[in-house]
KEDO-496843 format. One line per field, with one value per residue: residue in one letter; residue number from 1; x, y negated, z of N, C-alpha, C in turn. Coordinates in Angstrom, 1 decimal, always signed. Layout:
BEGIN
resn: [A	...]
resi: [NUM	...]
n.east: [X	...]
n.north: [Y	...]
n.up: [Z	...]
ca.east: [X	...]
ca.north: [Y	...]
ca.up: [Z	...]
c.east: [X	...]
c.north: [Y	...]
c.up: [Z	...]
% end
This chain:
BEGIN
resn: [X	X	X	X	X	X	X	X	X	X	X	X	X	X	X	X	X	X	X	X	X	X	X	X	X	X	X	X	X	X	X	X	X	X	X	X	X	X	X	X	X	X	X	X	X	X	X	X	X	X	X	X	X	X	X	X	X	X	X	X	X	X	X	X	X	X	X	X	X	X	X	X	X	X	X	X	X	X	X	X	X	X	X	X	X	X	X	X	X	X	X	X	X	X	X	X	X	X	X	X	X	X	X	X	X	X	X	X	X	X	X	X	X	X	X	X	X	X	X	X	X	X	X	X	X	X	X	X	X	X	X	X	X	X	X	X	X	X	X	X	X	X	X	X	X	X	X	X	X	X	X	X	X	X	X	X	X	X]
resi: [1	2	3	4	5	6	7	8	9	10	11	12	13	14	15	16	17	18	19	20	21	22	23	24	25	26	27	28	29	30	31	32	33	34	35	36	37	38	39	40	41	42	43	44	45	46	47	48	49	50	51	52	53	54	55	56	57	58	59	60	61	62	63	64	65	66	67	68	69	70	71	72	73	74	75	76	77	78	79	80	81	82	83	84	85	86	87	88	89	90	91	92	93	94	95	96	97	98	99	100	101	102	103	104	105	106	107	108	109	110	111	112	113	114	115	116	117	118	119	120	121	122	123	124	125	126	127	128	129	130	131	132	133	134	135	136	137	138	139	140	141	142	143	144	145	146	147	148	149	150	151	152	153	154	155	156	157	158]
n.east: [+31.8	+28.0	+26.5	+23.5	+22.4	+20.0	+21.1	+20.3	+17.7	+17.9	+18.6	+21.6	+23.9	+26.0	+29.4	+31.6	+34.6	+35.0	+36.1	+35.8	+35.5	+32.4	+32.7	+35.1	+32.7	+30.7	+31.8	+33.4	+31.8	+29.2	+29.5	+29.6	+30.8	+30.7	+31.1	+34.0	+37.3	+39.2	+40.8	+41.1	+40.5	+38.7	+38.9	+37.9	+35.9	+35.1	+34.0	+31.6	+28.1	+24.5	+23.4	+20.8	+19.5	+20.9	+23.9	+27.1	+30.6	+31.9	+34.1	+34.7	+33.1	+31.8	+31.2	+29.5	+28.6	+26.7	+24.8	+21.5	+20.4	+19.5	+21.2	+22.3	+24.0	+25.8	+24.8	+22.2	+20.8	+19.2	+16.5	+14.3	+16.0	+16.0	+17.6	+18.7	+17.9	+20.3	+22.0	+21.5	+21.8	+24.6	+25.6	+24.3	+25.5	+28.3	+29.3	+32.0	+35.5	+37.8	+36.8	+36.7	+35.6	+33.3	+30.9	+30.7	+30.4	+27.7	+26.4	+26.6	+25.3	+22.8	+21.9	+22.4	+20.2	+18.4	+18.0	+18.0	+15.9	+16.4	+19.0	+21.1	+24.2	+26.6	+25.8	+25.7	+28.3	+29.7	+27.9	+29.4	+31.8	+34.4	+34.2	+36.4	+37.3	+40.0	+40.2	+38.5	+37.6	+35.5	+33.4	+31.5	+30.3	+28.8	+27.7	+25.7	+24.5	+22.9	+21.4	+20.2	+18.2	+16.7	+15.5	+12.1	+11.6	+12.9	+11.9	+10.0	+12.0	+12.8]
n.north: [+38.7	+39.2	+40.1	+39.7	+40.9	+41.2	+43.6	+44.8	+45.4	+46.7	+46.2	+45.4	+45.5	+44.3	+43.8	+41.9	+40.6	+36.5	+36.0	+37.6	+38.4	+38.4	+40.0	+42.1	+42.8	+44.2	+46.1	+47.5	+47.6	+47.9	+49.9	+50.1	+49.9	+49.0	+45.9	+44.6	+43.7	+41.4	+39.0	+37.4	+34.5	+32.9	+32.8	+35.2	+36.3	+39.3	+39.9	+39.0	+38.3	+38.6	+36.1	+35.6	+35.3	+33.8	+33.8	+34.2	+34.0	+36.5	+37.1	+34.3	+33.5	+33.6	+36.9	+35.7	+33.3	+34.3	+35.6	+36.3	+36.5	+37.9	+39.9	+40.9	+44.0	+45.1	+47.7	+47.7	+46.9	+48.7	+50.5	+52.7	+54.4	+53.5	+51.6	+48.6	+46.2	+44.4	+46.0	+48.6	+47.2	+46.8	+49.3	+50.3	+48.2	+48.6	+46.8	+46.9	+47.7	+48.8	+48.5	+47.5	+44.5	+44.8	+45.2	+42.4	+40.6	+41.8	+40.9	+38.2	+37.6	+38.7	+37.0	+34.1	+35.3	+34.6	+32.2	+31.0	+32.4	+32.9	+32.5	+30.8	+32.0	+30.9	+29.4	+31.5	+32.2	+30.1	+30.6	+32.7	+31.6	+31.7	+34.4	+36.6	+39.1	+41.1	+42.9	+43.0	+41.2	+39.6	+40.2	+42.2	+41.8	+39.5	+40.2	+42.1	+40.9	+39.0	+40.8	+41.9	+39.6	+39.8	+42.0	+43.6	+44.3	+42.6	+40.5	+42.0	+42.3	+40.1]
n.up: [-15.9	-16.4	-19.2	-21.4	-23.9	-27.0	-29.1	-32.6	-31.8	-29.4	-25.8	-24.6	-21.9	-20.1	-17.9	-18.4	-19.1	-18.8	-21.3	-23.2	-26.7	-29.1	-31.1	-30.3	-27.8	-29.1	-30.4	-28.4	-26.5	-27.1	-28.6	-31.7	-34.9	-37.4	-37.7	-38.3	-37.1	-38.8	-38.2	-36.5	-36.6	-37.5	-40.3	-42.3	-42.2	-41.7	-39.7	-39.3	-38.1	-37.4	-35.1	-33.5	-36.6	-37.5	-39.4	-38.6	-37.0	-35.4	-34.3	-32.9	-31.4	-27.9	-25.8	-23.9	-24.5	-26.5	-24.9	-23.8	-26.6	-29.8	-31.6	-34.7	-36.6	-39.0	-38.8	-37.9	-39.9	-41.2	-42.1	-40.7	-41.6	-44.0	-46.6	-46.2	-48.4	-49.4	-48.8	-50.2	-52.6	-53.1	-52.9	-55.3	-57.8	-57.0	-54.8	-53.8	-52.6	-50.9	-48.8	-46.0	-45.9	-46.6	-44.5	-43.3	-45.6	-46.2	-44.2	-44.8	-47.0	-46.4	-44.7	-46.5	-48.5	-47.0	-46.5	-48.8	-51.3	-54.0	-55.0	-57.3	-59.3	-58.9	-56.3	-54.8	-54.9	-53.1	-50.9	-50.0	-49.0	-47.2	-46.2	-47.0	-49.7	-50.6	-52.1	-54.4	-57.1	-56.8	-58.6	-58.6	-56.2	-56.1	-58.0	-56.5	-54.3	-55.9	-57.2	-55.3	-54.4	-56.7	-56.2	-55.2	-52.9	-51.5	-49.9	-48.1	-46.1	-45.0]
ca.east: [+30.5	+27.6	+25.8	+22.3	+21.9	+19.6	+21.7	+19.5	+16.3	+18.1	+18.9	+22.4	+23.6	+27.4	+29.8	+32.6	+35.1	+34.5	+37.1	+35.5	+34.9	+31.3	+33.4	+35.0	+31.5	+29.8	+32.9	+33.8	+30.6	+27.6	+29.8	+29.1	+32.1	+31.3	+31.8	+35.6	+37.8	+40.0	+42.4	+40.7	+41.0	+37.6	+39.4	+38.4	+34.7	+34.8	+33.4	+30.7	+27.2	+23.5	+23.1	+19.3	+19.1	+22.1	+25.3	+28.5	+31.5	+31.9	+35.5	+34.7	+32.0	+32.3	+29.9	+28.5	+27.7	+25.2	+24.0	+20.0	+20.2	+20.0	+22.6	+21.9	+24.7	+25.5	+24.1	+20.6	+20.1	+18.5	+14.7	+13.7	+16.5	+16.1	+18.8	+18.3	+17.8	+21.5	+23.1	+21.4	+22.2	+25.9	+26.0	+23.8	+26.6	+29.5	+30.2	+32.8	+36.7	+38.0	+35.1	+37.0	+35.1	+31.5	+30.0	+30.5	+29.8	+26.8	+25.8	+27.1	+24.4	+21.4	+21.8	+21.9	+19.0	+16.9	+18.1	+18.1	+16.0	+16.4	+20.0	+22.0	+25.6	+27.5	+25.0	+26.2	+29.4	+29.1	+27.7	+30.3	+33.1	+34.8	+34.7	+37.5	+37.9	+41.4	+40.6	+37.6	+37.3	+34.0	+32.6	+30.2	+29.6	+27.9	+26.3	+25.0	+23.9	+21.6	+20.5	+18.8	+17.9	+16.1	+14.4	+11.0	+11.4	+13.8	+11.1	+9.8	+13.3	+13.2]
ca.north: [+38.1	+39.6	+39.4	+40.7	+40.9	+42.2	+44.2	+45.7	+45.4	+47.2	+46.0	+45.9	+44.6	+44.9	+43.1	+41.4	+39.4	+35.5	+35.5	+38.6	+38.1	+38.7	+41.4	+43.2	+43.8	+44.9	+47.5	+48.2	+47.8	+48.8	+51.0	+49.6	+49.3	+48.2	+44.7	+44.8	+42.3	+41.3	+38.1	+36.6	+33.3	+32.6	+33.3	+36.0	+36.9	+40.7	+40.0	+38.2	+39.1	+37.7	+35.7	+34.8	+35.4	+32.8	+34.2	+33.8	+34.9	+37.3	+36.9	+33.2	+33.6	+34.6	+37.7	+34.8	+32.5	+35.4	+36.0	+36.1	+36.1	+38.8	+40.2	+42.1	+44.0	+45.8	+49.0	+47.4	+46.3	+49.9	+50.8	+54.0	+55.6	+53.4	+50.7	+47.1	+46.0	+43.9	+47.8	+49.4	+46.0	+46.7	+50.8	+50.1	+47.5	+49.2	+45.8	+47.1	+49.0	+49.5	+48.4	+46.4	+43.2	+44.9	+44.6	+40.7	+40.4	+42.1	+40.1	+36.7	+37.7	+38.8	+35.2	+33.3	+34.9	+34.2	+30.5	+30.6	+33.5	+32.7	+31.7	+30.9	+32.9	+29.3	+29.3	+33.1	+32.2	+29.0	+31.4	+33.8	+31.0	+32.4	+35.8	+37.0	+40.5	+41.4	+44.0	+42.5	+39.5	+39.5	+40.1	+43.2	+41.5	+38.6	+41.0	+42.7	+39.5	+38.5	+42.4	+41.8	+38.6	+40.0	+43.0	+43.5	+44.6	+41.4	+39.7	+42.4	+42.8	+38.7]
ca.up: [-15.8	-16.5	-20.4	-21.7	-25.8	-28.0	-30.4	-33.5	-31.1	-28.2	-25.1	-24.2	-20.5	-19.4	-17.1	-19.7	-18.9	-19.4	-22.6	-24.0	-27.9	-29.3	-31.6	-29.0	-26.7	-30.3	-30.8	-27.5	-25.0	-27.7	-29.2	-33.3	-35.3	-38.3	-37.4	-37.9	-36.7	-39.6	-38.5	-35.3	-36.5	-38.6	-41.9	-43.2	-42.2	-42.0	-38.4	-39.9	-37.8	-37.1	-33.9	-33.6	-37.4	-38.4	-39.5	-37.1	-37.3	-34.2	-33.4	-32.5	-30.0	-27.2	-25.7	-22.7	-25.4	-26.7	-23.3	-24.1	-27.9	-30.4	-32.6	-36.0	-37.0	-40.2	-38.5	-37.6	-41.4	-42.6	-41.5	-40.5	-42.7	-45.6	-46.8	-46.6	-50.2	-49.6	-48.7	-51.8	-54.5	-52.7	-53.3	-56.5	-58.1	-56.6	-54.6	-52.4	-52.9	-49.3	-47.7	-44.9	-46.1	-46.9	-43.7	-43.3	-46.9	-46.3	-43.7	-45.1	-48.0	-45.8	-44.0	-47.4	-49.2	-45.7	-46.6	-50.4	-52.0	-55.1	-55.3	-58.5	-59.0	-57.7	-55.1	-54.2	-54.4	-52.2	-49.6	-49.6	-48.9	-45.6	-46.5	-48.1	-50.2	-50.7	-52.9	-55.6	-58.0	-55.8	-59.8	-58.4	-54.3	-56.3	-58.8	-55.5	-53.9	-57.3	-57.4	-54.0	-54.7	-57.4	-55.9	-55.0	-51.5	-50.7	-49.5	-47.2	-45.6	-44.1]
c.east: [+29.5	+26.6	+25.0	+22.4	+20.7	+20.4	+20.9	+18.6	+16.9	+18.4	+20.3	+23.5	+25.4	+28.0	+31.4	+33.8	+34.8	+35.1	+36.4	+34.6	+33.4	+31.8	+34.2	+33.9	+30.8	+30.6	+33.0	+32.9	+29.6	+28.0	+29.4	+30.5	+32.2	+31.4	+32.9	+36.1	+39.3	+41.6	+42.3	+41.3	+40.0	+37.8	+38.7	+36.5	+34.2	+34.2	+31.8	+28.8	+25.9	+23.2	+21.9	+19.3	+20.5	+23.3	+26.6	+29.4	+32.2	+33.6	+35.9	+33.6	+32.2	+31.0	+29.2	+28.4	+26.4	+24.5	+22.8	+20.0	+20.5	+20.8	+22.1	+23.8	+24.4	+24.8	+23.1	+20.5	+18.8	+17.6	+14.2	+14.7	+16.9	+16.8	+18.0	+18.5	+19.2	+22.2	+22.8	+22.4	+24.0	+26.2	+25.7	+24.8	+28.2	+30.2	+31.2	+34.2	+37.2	+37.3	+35.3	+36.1	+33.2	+30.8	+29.5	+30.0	+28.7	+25.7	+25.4	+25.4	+23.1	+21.3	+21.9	+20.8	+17.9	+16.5	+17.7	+17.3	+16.1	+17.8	+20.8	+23.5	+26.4	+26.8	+25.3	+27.5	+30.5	+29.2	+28.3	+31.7	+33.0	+34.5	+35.7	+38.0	+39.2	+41.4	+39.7	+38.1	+35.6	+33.4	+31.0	+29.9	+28.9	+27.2	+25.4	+24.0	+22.7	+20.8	+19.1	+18.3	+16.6	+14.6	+13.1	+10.6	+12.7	+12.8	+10.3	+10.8	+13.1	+12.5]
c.north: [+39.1	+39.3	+40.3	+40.0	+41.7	+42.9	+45.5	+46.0	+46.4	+46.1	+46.5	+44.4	+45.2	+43.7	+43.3	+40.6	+38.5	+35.2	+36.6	+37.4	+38.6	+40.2	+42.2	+43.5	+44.3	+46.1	+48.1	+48.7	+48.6	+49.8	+51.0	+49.1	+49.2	+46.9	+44.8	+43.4	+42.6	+40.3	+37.5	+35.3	+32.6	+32.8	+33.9	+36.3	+38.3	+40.8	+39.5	+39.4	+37.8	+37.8	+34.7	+34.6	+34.4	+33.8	+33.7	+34.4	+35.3	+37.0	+35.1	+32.6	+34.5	+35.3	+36.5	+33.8	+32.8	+35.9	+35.7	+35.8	+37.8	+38.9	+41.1	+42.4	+44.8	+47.3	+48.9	+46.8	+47.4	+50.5	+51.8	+55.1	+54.7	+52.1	+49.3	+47.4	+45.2	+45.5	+48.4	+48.6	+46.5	+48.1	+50.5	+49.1	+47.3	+47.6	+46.0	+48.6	+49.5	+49.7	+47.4	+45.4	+43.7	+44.8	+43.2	+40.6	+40.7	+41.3	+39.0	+36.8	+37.8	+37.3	+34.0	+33.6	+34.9	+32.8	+30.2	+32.2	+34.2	+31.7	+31.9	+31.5	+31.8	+29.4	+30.7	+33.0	+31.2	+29.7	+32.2	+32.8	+31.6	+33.3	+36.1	+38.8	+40.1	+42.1	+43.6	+41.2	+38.8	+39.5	+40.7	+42.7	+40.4	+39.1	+41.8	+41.8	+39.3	+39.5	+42.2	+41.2	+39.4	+41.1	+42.8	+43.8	+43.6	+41.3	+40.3	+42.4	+41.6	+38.6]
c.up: [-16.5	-17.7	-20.8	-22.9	-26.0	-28.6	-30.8	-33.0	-30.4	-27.5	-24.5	-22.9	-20.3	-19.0	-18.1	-18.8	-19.4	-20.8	-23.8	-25.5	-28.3	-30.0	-31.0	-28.3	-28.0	-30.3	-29.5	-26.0	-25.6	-28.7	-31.2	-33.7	-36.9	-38.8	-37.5	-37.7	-37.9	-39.4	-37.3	-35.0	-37.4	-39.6	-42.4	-43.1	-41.6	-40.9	-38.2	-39.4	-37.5	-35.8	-33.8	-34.7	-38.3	-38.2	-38.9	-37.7	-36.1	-33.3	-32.8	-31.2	-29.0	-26.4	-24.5	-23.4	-26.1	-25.9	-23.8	-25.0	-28.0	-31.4	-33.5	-36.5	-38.2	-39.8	-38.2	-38.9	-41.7	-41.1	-41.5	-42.0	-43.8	-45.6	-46.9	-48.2	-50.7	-49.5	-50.1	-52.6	-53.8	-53.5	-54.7	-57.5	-57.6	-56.1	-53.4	-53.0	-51.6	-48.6	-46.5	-45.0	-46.4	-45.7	-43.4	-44.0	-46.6	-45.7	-44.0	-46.2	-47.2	-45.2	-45.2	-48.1	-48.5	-46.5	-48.3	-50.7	-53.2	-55.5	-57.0	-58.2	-58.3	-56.6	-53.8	-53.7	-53.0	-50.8	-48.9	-49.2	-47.7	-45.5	-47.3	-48.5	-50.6	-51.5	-54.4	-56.1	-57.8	-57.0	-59.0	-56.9	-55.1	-56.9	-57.4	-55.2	-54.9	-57.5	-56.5	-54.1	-55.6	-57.1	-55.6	-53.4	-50.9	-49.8	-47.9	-45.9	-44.9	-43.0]
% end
């Protein structure tokens, strides 16, 4: 079948099969991989992307469910060069060891401080349920989270 997205304020048009996952046509049609697919079973997050601004978790949708919607992925966060203010508070509080889980995380964060901009650390942590690092005590991905939260150019970023 045939499915039109936005992805990152492009236009992207290809002929899918009907089973095709949202995270296979992001990796394999628009060519963006840092979406990863971690367990393809909602667990885990690391697939974790914005569809029409709400956070999904990509290996659950399928790409003709996103037919005429757009998709932000972790590679349409940063603006002429310059880092979302969730990528900096991430580099800037070293919230990330393998990295497998930083793109979801990243996302999972850009879609709660839309909803919450001013969240408390339980409120961070809340938001991050259904992501899962394997490698943190998620100390520094919530210090990120509250970094951004905090900044001065959040606000511009929503």
């Amino acid at each position: 079948m045939k499915v039109e997205l936005t992805v990152n304020g492009k236009d992207v048009t290809a002929d899918v099969e009907d089973r095709t996952l949202l995270v296979h046509f992001l990796r394999d049609v628009a060519d963006l991989t840092a979406t990863n697919v971690g367990c393809d079973t909602t667990s885990c997050g690391a697939c974790t992307v914005l569809l029409d601004g709400e956070s999904v978790k990509s290996c659950t949708v399928l790409a003709a469910q996103a037919d005429g919607r757009a998709v932000t992925t972790l590679e349409g966060l940063a603006d002429d060069g310059e880092m979302h203010p969730v990528q900096r508070a991430f580099h800037e509080e070293h919230g990330l060891q393998c990295g497998y889980c930083t793109p979801g995380m990243v996302m999972a964060i850009v879609s709660l401080l839309k909803e919450n901009p001013s969240p408390s650390e339980a409120e961070v942590r809340r938001g991050l349920e259904g992501n899962i690092c394997r490698c943190t005590g998620y100390h520094n991905i919530v210090k990120a989270a509250l970094a951004a939260a905090a900044s001065s150019d959040m606000g511009a970023s929503q």
